[in-house]
C-alpha positions as CSV (number, residue, x, y, z in Angstrom):
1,X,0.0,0.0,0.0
2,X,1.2,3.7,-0.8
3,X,-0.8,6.3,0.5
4,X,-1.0,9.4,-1.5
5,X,-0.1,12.6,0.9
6,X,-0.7,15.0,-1.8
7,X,-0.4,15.7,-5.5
8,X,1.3,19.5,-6.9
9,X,3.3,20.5,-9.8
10,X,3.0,17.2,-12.0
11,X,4.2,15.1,-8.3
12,X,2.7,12.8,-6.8
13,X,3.9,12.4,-2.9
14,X,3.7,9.3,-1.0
15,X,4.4,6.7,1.1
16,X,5.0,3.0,0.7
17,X,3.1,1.1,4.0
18,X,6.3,-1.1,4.9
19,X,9.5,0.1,4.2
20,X,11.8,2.2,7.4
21,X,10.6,3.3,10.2
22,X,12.5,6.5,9.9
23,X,10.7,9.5,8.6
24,X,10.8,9.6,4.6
25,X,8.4,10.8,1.9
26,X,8.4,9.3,-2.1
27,X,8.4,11.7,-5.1
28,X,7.2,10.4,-8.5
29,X,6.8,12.7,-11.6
30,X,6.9,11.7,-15.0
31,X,10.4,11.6,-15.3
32,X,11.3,9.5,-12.3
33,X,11.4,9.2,-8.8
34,X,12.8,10.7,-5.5
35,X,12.8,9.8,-1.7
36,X,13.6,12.2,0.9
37,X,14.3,12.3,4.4
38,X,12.4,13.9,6.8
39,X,14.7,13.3,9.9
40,X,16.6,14.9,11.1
41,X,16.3,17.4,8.2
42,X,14.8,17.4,5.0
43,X,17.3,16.0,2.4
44,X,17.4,13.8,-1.0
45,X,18.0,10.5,0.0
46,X,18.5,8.8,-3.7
47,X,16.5,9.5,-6.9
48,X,16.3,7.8,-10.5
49,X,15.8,9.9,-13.6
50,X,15.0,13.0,-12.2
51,X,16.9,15.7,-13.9
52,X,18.7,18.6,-10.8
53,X,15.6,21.0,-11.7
54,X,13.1,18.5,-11.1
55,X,14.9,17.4,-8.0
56,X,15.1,21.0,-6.7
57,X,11.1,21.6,-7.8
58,X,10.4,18.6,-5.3
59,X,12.3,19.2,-2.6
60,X,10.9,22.9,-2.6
61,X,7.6,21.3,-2.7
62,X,8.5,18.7,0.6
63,X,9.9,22.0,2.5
64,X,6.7,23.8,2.0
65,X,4.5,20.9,2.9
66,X,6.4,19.6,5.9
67,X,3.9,19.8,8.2
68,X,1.6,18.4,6.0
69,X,3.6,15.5,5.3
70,X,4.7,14.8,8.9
71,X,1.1,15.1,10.5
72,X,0.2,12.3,7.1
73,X,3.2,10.0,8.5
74,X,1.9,10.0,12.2
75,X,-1.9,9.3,11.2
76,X,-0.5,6.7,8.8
77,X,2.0,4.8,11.0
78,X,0.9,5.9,14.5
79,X,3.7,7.3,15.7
């Protein structure tokens, strides 16, 4: 299972029910795929065949959803 948090800007955000517990959010646009961490700061943690600028566009778009994407991973997981 891989909950959608939210869709923007041609991304789709999510997670994937049973992967690590520690905090993470997936990125998928047409041209690939990113994971970030959430913890302890917001950074890529691998990607494949997203270009730098689509990279940047979605890591922009984790900053300003943070809180949005943290309060998703509690309800989800229970933590």
């Amino acid at each position: 299972m891989s909950p959608t948090i939210f869709r923007e800007g041609g991304f789709r955000f999510y997670f994937f029910s049973r992967e690590e517990p520690r905090m993470h959010v997936h990125v998928h646009c047409a041209d690939g795929e990113a994971k970030f961490w959430l913890e302890p700061a917001i950074e890529l943690a691998q990607t494949s065949g997203m270009n730098d600028r689509l990279v940047r566009a979605a890591l922009l778009l984790v900053q300003a959803h943070e809180h949005e994407i943290r309060n998703a991973w509690q309800q989800h997981f229970g933590t």
